[in-house]
C-alpha positions as CSV (number, residue, x, y, z in Angstrom):
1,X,-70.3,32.5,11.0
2,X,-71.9,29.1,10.7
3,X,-70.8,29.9,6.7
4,X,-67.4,29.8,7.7
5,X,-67.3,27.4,10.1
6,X,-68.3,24.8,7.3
7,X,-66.0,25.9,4.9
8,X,-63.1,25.5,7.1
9,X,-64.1,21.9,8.0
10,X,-65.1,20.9,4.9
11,X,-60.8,23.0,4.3
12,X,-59.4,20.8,6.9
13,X,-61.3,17.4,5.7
14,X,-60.1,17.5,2.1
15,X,-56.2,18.3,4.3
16,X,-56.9,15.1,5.7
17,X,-57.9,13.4,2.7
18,X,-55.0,14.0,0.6
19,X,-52.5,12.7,3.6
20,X,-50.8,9.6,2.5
21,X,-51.6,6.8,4.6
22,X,-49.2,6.3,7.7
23,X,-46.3,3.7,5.8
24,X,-44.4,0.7,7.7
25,X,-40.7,0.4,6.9
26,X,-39.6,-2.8,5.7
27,X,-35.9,-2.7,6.3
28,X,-33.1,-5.8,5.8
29,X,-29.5,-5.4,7.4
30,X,-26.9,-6.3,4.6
31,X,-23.8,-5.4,5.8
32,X,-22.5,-5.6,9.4
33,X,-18.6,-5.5,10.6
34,X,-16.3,-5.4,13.8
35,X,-14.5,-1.6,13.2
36,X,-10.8,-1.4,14.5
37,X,-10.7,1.1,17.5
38,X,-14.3,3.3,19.1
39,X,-15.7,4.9,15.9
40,X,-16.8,8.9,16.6
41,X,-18.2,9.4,12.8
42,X,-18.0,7.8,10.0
43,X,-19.2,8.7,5.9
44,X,-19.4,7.1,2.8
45,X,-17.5,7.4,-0.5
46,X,-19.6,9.1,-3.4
47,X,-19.8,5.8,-5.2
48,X,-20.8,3.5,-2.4
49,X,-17.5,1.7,-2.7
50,X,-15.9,2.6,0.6
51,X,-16.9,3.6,4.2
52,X,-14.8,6.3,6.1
53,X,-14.7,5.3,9.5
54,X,-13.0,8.3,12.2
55,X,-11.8,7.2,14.9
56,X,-9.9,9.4,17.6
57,X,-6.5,10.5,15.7
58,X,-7.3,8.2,12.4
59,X,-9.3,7.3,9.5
60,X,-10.1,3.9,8.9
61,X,-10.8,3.0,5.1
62,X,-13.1,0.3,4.7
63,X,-14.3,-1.6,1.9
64,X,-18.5,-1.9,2.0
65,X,-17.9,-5.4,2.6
66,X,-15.5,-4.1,5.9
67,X,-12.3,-5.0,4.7
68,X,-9.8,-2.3,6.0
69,X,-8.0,-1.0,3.1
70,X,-5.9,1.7,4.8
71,X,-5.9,4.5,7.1
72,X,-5.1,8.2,7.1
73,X,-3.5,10.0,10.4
74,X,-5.3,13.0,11.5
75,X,-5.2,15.3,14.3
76,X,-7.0,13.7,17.3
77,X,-9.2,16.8,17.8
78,X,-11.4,16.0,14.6
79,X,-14.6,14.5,15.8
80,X,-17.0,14.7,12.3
81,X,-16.3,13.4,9.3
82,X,-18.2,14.1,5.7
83,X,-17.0,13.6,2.1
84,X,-18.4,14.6,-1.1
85,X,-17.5,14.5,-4.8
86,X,-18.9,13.3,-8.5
87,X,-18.3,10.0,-9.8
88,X,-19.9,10.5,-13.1
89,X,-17.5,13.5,-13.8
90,X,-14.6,11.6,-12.5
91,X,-14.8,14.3,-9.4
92,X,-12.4,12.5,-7.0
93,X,-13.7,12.1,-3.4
94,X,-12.5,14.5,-0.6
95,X,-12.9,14.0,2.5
96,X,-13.7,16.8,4.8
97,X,-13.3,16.6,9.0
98,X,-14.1,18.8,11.7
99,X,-13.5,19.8,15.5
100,X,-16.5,20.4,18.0
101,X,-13.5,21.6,19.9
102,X,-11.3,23.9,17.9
103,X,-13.6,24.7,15.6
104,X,-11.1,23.5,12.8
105,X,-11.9,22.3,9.6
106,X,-9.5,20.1,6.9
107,X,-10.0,19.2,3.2
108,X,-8.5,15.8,2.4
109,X,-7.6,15.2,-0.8
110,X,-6.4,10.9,-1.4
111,X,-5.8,8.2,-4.0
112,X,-5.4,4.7,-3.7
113,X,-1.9,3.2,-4.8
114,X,-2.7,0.2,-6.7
115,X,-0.9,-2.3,-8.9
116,X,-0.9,-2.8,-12.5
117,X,-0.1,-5.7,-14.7
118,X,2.0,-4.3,-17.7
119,X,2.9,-7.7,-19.0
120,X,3.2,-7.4,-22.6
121,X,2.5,-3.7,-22.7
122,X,5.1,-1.9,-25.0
123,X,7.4,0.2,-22.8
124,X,10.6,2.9,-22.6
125,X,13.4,3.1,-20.5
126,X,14.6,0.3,-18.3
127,X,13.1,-3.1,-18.1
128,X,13.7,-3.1,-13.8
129,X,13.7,0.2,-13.1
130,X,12.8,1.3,-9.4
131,X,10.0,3.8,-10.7
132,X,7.1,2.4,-13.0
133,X,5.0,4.9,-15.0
134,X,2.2,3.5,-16.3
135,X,-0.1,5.8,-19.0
136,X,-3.4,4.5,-20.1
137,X,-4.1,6.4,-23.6
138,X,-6.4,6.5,-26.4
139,X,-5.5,7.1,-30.5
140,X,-8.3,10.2,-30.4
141,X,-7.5,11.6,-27.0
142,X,-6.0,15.3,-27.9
143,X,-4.5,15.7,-24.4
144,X,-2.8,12.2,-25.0
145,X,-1.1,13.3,-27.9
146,X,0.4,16.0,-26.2
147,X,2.5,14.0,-23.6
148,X,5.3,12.9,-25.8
149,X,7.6,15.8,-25.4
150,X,6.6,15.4,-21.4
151,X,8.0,11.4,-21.5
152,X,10.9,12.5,-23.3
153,X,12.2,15.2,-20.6
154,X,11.7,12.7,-18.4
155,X,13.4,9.7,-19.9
156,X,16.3,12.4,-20.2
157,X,16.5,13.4,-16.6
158,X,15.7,9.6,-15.3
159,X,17.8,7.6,-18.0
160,X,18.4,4.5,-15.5
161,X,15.4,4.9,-13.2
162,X,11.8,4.7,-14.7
163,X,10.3,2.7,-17.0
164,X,7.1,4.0,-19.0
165,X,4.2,1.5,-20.0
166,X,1.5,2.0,-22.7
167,X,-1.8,0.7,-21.8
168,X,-4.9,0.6,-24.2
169,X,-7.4,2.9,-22.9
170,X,-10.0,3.9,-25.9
171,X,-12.9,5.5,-24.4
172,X,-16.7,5.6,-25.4
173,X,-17.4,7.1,-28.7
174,X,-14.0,7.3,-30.0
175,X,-14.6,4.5,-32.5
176,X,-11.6,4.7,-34.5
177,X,-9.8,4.2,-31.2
178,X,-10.0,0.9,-30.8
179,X,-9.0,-0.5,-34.7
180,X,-5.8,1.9,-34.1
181,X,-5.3,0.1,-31.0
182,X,-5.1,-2.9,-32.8
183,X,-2.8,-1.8,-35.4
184,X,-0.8,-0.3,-33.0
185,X,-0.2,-4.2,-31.6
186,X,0.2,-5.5,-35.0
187,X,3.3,-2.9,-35.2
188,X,4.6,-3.9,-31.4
189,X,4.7,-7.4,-32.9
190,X,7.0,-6.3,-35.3
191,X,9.3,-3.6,-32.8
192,X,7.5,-0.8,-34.1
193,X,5.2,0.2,-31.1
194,X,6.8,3.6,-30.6
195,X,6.9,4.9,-34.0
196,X,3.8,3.9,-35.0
197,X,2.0,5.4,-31.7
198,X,3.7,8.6,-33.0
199,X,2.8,8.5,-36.4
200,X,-1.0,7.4,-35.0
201,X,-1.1,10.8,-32.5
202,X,0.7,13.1,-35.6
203,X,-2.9,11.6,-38.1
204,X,-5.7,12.0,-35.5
205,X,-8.2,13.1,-37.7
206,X,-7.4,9.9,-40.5
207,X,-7.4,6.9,-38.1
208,X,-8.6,4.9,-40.8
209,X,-7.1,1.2,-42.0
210,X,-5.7,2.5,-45.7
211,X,-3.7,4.8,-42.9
212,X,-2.9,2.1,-40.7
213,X,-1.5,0.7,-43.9
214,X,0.1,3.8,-45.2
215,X,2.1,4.2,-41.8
216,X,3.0,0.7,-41.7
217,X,4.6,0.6,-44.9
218,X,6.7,3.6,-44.4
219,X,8.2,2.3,-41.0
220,X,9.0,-0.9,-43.0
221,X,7.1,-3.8,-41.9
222,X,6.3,-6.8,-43.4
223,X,2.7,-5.9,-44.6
224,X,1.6,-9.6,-45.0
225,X,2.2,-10.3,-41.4
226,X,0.8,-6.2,-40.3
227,X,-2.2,-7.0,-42.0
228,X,-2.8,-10.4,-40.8
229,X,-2.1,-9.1,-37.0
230,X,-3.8,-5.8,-37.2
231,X,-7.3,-7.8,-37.1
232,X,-6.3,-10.8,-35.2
233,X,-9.0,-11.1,-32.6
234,X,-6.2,-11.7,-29.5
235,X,-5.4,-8.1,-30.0
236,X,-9.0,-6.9,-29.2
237,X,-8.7,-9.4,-26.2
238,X,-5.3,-7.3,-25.2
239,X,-7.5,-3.6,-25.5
240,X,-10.4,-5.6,-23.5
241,X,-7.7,-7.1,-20.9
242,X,-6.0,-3.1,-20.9
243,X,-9.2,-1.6,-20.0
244,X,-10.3,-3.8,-17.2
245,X,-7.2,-3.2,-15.6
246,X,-7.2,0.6,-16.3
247,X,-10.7,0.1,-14.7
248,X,-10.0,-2.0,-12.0
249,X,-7.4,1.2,-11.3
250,X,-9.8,3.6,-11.1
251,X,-9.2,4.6,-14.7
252,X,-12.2,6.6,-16.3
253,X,-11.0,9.3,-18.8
254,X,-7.8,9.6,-20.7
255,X,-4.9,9.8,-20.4
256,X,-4.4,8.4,-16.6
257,X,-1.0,8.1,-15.4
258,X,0.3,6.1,-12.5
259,X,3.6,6.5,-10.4
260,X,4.2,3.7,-8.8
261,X,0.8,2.9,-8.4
262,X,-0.1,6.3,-7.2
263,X,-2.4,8.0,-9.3
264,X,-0.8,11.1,-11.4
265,X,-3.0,14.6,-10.9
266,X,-0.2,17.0,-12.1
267,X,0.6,16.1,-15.5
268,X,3.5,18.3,-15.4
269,X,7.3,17.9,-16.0
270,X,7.9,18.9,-12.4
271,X,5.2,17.3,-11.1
272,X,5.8,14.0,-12.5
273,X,9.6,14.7,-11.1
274,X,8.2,15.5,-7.6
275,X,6.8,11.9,-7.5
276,X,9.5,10.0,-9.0
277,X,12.4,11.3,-6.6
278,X,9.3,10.3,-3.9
279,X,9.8,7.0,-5.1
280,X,13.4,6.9,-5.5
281,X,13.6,8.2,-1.7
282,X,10.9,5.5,-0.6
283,X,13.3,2.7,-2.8
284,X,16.7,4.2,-1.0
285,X,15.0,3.7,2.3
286,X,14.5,0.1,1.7
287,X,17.9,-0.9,1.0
C-alpha cells in the first residue's frame, strides 16, 4: 500500500510540474466607438475589415475604425448574429442571424456597391448611359474569354442603356497577362482596343510579342507607333492604376463584373438582365 501511495504522489507531482506557470494578460484597447441604437450582438467579417453590429430590427455595418458604412433591415425578432466565410478563396462573407424567440434562423448573403473610375478604360455602348458595366479581365483567364457572346446579347437587348468598361485585371502567375495588357493599350491608342482584345482571347496559348505584332499588323496599325506604345512604361502604370482599383473593389479573381457598382455573381445573360432593368427601375424613380 505504502508502494502505491508513493507512486501516485511521485504521478501527481510530475502533473504538477509539467503545468505551465499561471500567465498575466497584457491587453491594449485599440479601437473604441459610439454604436448607433442599443446593440444585442454583434460579429466580425472574415477579414477583420468590418464589424456587424445587430441592433433590434437592423444591422449596422461598421468599418473597424467605426465608420457606419450601411445597414441591412431585419426582422426585429433576431437577437444573435454570426458570420463566416473564406477570404483566401474569395468565399464571400454571409452573415447568419437567429431568434431566442422563434427559434428562426436567416442566411444573409451581401455585397457592397462601390464606385469605379473607368477614365480612360476602352468601352462599348453609350458614353452616358444610365447602367455602367464594368468587367475586370485578364489575357489568360479562360472564363474571360468566354464572355464575349454574353456582352453582345446584351449590347443587343440594351442598345441605348449600358455602357461596358474593360479594366486590366492580370492575376498572379499569368505572366504573359500583363505584356498583352500592354499591347492591348498600344492598340486602344490607335482605335483598335476591341479587335485586338478579340484576337488576344481567340491566341491564349501564344501571348507572345512576335504575336502581339502579328495581330497588330493584320488589324492595320501603324507598327512604328504599336511598337513604341506597347512597352511605354505609362501603360504598365494604367494595369498598376486598373488593379488597385479592381482591388480597392473587392476584386480578387477574374473576370469580376460590376453593375452599377453592385458586384455581379450570376454571370448569366439573364442574370445580368435582372440587374440592369434593377437599375433602369432605380434611374426611372429618380426622375
Amino acid at each position: 500500500m505504502k508502494i502505491k501511495t508513493f507512486v501516485l504522489l511521485t504521478f501527481i507531482g510530475a502533473m504538477g510540474l509539467s503545468l505551465p506557470a499561471q500567465a498575466k494578460v497584457d491587453s491594449t484597447v485599440t479601437n473604441t466607438f459610439k454604436a448607433a441604437g442599443t446593440p444585442l450582438d454583434m460579429a466580425s467579417s472574415v477579414n477583420g475589415k468590418y464589424v456587424y453590429v445587430l441592433n433590434k430590427g437592423s444591422i449596422n455595418i461598421y468599418t473597424n475604425d467605426g465608420k457606419l458604412e450601411d445597414s441591412i433591415t431585419v426582422d426585429p425578432s433576431f437577437n444573435r448574429i454570426a458570420v463566416s466565410g473564406l477570404d483566401l478563396a474569395n468565399l464571400e462573407d454571409k452573415i447568419f442571424v437567429s431568434s431566442d424567440s422563434t427559434g428562426s434562423i436567416q442566411e444573409i448573403s451581401y455585397s457592397f456597391i462601390v464606385s469605379i473610375d473607368t477614365t480612360d478604360a476602352p468601352f462599348l455602348g453609350m458614353p452616358n448611359a444610365p447602367v455602367s458595366i464594368v468587367i475586370f479581365s485578364d489575357f489568360q483567364c479562360p472564363y474571360c474569354s468566354k464572355l464575349g457572346p454574353t456582352f453582345e446579347e446584351l449590347l443587343v437587348k440594351n442598345p441605348e442603356t449600358i455602357k461596358i468598361s474593360y479594366k486590366h485585371f492580370p492575376i498572379r502567375g499569368h505572366e504573359a497577362a500583363v505584356p498583352a495588357a500592354g499591347a492591348a493599350i498600344a492598340a486602344q491608342k490607335q482605335g483598335k482596343f476591341w479587335e485586338f482584345h478579340d484576337q488576344l482571347f481567340l491566341n491564349m496559348k501564344e501571348l507572345k510579342p512576335e504575336k502581339f505584332i502579328e495581330i497588330a499588323t493584320s488589324l492595320g496599325l501603324n507598327m512604328e507607333q504599336f511598337k513604341k506604345d506597347m512597352t511605354d512604361p505609362q501603360n504598365m502604370a494604367r494595369v498598376g492604376k486598373d488593379q488597385q482599383d479592381g482591388a480597392k473593389a473587392g476584386v480578387k479573381g477574374t473576370p469580376s463584373i460590376f453593375i452599377n457598382g453592385r458586384n455581379v455573381k450570376d454571370r448569366s445573360v439573364p442574370g445580368m438582365q435582372k440587374m440592369i432593368d434593377e437599375e433602369l427601375a432605380k434611374a426611372r424613380g429618380k426622375k
